[in-house]
N, C-alpha and C positions, 0 to 999 in steps of 0.2 A: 526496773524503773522505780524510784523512789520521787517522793515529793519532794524532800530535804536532806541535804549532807546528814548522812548518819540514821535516817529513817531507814528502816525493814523495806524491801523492796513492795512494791501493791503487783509486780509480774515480773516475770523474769523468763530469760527463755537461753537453752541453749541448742546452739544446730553443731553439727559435724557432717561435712560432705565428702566424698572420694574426688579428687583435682584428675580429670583427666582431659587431658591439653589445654584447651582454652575454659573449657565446658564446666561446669559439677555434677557426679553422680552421685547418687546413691544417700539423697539427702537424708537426715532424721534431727528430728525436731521435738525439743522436749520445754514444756511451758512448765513453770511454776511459782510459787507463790500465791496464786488465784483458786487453786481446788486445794482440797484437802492431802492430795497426795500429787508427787511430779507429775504432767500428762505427757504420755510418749505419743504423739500427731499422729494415727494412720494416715492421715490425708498426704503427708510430707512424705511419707515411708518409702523411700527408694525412688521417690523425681529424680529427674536429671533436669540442670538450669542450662542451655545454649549461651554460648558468650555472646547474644546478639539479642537477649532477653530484653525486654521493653521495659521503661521506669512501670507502664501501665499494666503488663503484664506482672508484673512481683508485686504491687498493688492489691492485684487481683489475688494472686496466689498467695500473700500473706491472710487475704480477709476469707478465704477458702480454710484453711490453715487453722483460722483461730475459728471457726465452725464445730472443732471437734473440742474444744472448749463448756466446760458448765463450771463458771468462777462462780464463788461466793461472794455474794454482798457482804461491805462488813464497814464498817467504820474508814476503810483505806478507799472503798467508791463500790459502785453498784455494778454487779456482774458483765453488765455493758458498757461501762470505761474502762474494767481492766480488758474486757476483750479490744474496746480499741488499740488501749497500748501496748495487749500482747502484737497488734498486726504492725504498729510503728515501729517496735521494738523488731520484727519481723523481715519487714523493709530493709530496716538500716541494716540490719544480718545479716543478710541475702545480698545486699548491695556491696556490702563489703568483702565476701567472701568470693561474691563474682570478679571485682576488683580484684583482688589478689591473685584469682584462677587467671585472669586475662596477661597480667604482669608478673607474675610468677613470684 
């Protein structure tokens, strides 16, 4: 997530899950731009998402997620809006991955 075309990201995140049938296993979750080095999520480490997962539920489990998070303040926003946008950015990853597992 950047603030403008061409700005340094302020978080970024990337997931990889195992597609098995509708479902995803074996999620992991890696933040960065916000700490000083990538963070690999234990909290994400091997969920499995149900294709019947709630908007409120990945909500939930995005904001769980960015928990294992300690961003640095810096000139790009304060530890606690890159944690929000790590969980938006979270969200839409999860939503889209579920997406794809559902419709193949």
């Amino acid at each position: 997530m950047s603030r403008r075309h061409g700005d340094f990201a302020t978080v970024g995140i990337a997931a990889r899950a195992r597609r098995s049938g509708r479902n995803l296993a074996d999620l992991d979750i890696v933040i960065f731009g916000s700490e000083p080095t990538p963070l690999l999520c234990p909290s994400a480490a091997g969920l499995t998402l149900g294709a019947d997962i709630s908007d409120e539920a990945l909500s939930d489990m995005a904001r769980a997620i960015t928990k294992d998070m300690n961003p640095i303040a810096s000139h790009q926003g304060r530890g606690d809006t890159k944690r929000r946008q790590a969980g938006v950015l979270l969200k839409r990853a999860l939503n889209y991955m579920m997406m794809r597992a559902k419709h193949g």
